[in-house]
C-alpha positions in Angstrom: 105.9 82.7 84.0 105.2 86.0 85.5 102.7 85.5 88.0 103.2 88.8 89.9 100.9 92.0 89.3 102.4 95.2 89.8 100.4 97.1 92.3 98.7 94.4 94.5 100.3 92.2 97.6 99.7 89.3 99.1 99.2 90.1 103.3 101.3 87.6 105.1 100.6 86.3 108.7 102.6 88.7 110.9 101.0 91.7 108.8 97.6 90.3 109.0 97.6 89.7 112.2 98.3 93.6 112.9 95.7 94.3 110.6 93.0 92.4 112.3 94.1 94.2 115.5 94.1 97.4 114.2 90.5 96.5 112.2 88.8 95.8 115.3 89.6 98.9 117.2 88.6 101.0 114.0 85.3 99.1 114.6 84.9 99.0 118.0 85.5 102.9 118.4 82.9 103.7 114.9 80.3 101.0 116.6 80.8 102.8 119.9 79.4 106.5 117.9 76.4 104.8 116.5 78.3 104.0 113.2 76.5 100.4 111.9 78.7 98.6 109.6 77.6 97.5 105.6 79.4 96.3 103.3 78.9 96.8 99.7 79.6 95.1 96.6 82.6 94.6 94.9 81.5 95.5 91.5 79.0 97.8 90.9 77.7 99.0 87.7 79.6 101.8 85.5 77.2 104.0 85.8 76.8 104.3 89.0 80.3 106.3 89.4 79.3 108.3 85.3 78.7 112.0 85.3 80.5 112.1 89.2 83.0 115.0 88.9 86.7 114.4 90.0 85.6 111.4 91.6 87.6 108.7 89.6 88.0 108.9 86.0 87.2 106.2 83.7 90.5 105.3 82.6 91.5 104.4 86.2 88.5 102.2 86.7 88.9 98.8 86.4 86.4 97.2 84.1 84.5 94.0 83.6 81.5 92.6 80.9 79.1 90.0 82.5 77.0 87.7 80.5 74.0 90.2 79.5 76.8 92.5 78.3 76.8 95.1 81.3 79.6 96.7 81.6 80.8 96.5 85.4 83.6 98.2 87.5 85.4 97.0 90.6 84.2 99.9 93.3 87.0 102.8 92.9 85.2 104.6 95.7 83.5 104.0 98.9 81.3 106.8 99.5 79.0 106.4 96.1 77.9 102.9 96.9 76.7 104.0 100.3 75.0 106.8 99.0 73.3 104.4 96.7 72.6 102.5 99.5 71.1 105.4 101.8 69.3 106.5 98.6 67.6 103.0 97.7 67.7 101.0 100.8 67.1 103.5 103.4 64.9 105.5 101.5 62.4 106.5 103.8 64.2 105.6 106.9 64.3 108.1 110.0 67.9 110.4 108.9 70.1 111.0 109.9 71.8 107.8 108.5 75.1 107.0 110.3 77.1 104.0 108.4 80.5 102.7 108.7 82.8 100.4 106.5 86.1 98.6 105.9 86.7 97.3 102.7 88.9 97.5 99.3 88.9 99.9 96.4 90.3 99.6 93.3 92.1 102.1 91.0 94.8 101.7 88.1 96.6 104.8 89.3 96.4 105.5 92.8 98.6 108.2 94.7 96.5 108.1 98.3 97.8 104.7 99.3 101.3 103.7 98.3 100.6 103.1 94.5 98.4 100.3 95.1 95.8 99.1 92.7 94.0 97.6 95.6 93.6 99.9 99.1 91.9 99.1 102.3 89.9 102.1 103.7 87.8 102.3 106.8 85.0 105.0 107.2 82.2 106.5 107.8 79.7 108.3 106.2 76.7 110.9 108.1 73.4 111.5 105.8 71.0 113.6 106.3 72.0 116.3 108.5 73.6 119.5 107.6 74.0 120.9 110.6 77.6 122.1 111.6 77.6 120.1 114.5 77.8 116.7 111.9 80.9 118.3 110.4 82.3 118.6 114.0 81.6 115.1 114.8 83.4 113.8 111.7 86.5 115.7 112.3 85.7 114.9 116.6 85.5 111.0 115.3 88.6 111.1 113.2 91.2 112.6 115.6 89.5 110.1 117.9 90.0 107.2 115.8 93.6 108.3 115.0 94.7 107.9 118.5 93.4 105.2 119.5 95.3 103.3 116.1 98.3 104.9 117.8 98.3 108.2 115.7 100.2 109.9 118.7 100.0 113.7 117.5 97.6 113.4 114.7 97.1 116.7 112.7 93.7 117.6 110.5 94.2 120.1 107.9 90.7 122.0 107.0 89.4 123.5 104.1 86.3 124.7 102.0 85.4 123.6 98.8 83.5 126.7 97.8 86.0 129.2 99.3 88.2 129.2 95.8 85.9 130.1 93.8 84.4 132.4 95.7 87.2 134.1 96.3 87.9 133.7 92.4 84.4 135.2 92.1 85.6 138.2 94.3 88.2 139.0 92.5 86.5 138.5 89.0 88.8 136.1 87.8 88.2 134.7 84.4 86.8 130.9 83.4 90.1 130.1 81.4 92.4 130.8 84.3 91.1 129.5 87.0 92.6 125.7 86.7 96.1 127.0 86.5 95.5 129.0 89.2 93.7 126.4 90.8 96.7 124.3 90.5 99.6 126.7 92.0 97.4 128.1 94.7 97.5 124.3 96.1 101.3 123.6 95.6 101.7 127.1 96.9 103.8 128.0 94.3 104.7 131.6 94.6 106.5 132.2 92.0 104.6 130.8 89.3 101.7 132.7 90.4 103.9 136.1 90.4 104.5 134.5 86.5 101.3 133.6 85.7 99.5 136.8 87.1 102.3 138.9 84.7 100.4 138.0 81.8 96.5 138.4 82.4 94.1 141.2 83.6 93.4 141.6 87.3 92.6 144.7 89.7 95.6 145.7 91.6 93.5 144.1 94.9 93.7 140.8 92.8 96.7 140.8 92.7 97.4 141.4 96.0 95.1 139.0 97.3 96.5 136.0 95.0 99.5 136.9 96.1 98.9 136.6 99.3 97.1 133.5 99.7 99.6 130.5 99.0 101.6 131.7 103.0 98.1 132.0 104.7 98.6 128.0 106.7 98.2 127.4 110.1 96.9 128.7 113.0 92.7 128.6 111.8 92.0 131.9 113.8 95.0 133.9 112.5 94.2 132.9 108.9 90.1 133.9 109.3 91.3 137.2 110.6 93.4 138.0 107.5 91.2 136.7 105.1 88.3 138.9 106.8 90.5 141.9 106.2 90.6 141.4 102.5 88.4 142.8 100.4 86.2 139.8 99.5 82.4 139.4 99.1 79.6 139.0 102.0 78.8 135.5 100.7 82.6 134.8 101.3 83.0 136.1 104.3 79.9 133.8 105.3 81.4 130.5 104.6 83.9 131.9 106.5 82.1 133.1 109.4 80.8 129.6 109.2 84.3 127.7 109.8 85.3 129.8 112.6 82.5 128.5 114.1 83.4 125.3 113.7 86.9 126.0 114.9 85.2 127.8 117.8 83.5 124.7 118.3 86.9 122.8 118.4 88.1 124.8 120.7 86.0 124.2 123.3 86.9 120.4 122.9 90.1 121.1 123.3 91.3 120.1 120.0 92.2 123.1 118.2 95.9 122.2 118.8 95.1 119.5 115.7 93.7 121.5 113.6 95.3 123.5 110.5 93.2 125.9 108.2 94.5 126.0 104.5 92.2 128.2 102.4 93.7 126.4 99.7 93.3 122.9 100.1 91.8 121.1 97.3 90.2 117.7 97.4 90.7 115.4 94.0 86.9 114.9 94.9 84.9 117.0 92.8 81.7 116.0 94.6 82.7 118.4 98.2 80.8 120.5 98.9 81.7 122.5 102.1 84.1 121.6 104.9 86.9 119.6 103.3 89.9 117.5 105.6 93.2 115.3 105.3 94.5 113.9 108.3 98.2 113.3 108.9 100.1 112.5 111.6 103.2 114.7 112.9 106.5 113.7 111.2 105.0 112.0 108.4 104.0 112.8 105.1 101.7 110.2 103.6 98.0 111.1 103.7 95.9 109.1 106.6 92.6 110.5 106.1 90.5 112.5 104.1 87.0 113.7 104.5 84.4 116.7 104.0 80.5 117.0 103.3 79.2 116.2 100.0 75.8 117.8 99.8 74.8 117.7 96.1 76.0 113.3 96.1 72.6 111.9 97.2 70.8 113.7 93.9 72.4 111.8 91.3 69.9 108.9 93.0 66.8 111.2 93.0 67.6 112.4 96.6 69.1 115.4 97.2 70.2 115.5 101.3 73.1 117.0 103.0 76.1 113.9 103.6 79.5 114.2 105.4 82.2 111.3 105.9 85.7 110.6 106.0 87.8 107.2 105.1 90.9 106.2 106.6 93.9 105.1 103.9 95.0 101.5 105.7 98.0 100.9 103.9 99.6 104.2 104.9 98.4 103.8 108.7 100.0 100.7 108.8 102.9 102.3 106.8 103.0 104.7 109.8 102.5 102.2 112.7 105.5 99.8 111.5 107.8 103.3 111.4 106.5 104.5 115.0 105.5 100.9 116.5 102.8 103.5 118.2 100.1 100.8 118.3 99.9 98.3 120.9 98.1 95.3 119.2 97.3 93.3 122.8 97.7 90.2 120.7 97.6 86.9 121.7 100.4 85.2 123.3 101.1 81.9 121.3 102.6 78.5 123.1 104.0 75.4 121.8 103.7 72.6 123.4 105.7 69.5 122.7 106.7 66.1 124.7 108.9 63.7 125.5 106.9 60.2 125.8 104.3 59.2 123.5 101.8 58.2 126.1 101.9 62.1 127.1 100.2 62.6 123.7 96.8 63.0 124.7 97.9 64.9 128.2 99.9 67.6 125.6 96.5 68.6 124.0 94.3 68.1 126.7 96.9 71.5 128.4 96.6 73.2 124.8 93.2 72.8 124.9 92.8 74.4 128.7 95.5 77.5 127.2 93.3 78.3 124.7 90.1 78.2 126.7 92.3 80.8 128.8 92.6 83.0 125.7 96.4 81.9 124.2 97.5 81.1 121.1 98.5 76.9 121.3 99.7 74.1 119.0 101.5 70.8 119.8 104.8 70.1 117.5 107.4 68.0 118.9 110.0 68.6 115.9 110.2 73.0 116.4 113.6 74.7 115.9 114.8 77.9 116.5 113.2 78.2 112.6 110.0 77.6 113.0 109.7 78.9 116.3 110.2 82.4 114.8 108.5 81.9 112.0 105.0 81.0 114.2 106.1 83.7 116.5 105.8 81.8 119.7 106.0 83.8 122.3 106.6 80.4 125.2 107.4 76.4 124.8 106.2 73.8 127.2 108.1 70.4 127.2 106.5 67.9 128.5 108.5 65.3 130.6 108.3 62.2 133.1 107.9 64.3 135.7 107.1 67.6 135.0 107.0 69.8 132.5 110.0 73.2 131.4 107.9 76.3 131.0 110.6 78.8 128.4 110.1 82.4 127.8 111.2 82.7 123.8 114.7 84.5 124.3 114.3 84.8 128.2 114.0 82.7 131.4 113.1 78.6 131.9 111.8 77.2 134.9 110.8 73.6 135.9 106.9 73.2 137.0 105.7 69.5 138.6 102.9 68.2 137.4 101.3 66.5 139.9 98.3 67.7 139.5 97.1 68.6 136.5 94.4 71.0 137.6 96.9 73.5 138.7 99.3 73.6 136.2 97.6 76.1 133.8 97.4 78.3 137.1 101.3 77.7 137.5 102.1 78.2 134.3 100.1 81.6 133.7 101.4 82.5 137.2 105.1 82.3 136.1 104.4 84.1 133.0 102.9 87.1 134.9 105.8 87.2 137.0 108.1 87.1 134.2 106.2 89.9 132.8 
């Protein structure tokens, strides 16, 4: 029998471990901003992600019938339940609303996060304000989170959801062509838009412009000054007026140096409906985050308010940490105790007992070899004999501690370790 499932994994100690660590400084830094944590549930009705565009489609939803025949998804998405949420719950509470989360989604085709069916994200999610200082915090918050994870030169591309097809609407580009041009505008595909552009109507400014657009990347003020100079609509030019504001606004946090503009960027998330953001980290490729303000979200519940948020992808951070070993995990360092003479028994857990009061990792086992020491991951052994006890550093120094009185030896022993250390 088969008993594997393609796309999910089991999360083994050492990994989990690592995980918790990394959880609770995700938490501690979105609790520190005024972020309250909620959880939502796993599976939430079908029609609660219907009539969403580009959000997840059906066929990549995984799908259960309960016992009044209500058809029933595992959540593919984290920021519609909390919009229900803010929508039902939180109805007429003071806004804006600032939540946080860390749990699973589940797709049948997933390209964010490794190909798994099952992803861990961590987010959070701003309603009710629309003001361009809430799409400064998010992208403020995310950088911040990044490093903190151990992110060390983390890198927030930017973009506008609108700013296609306005610039589409500038150039009068028609209905049919504007997916495929859609498409290799994103992958920056030169040459298939000098193709494509061969064999349908455009102004000779269209041209140029379309042209043009897959090498404007980088530098957010270079990029707003040539797209000012092209001959593009007032309403245009407004939404970019508005994100070099906003990059303005960077600036004077000193984090312009992360940021990259991409006129082009595209979100698989039809529901954006301004600023739009991934977040990468310098030298590698997987997305990290993703992010951008949904505005028109909250309606589909019967109220329409302005939302921002953005969701880190776990499994790649972690992906990234275990390449870079960035992230220092502070965790806890783990002891073994074992003993010579029965009668020391009780006198073995009575010192594990006074280690982990002191904030260490113990367990008594008098059969450990070199095996299972590696396998638990202890970090230093303590054998008890008649007269005193051998304090060894896994792979390093041993030294001989009396034990005269048992009082001091915890001091001893978490003396020696300093020193070693």
């Amino acid at each position: 029998m088969n008993a594997f499932v393609e796309g999910v994994r089991d999360i083994l100690p050492a990994e989990l471990r690592k995980r918790r660590a990394i959880y609770q400084t995700i938490r501690e830094v979105f609790e520190a901003n005024a972020y309250r944590e909620v959880i939502t549930p796993t599976l939430e009705s079908l029609e609660l992600y219907a009539g969403v565009e580009g959000l997840v489609d059906k066929s990549e939803m995984f799908k259960v019938v309960d016992d009044k025949g209500q058809i029933l998804v595992l959540r593919p998405d984290l920021t519609m339940p909390i919009a229900r949420l803010a929508a039902s719950r939180f109805q007429d509470s003071p806004r804006p609303l600032k939540f946080s989360y860390l749990s699973s989604a589940f797709q049948s085709k997933n390209s964010q996060s490794l190909s798994l069916k099952e992803k861990t994200q961590a987010g959070v999610e701003l309603i009710g304000s629309a003001s361009l200082e809430s799409d400064l915090e998010m992208i403020l918050l995310l950088l911040k989170t990044m490093k903190k994870v151990g992110v060390a030169e983390p890198l927030i591309d930017v973009g506008h959801a609108d700013l296609i097809n306005e610039i589409f609407a500038d150039l009068k580009i028609a209905e049919d062509e504007k997916n495929e041009l859609r498409r290799l505008l994103a992958a920056k595909n030169k040459i298939g838009i000098k193709n494509y552009i061969q064999d349908i109507e455009l102004t000779g400014d269209a041209e140029k412009v379309l042209l043009r657009l897959p090498s404007l990347f980088g530098d957010p003020k270079k990029v707003i000054k040539e797209l000012e100079n092209m001959p593009l609509s007032a309403e245009t030019k407004k939404a970019l007026k508005n994100l070099e504001e906003l990059f303005n606004k960077l600036e004077v946090f000193e984090s312009l140096k992360h940021i990259t503009f991409d006129p082009m960027l595209i979100s698989r998330h039809g529901y954006y409906t301004g600023v739009i953001f991934k977040g990468y980290a310098k030298g590698y490729s997987n997305l990290l985050a993703s992010g951008g303000r949904y505005d028109n979200l909250t309606e589909k519940f019967g109220i329409e308010e302005a939302a921002v948020g953005f969701a880190l992808e776990i499994e790649n951070l972690l992906d990234y940490l275990n390449r870079t070993e960035n992230f220092s995990d502070n965790l806890k360092k783990r002891f073994l105790i074992a003993y010579k003479d029965q009668n020391d028994l009780k006198f073995a857990y009575e010192l594990a007992e006074d280690l982990r009061n002191a904030g260490f990792v113990t367990e008594v086992y008098n059969n450990a070899d070199q095996e299972y020491l590696d396998f638990q991951q202890v970090d230093f052994e303590i054998y008890l004999k008649n007269d005193g006890l051998e304090l060894k550093q896994y792979g390093g120094e041993t030294t001989e501690i009396e034990r005269n009185q048992k009082e001091a030896l915890e001091y001893l022993i978490l003396n020696k370790i300093e020193e070693w250390e």
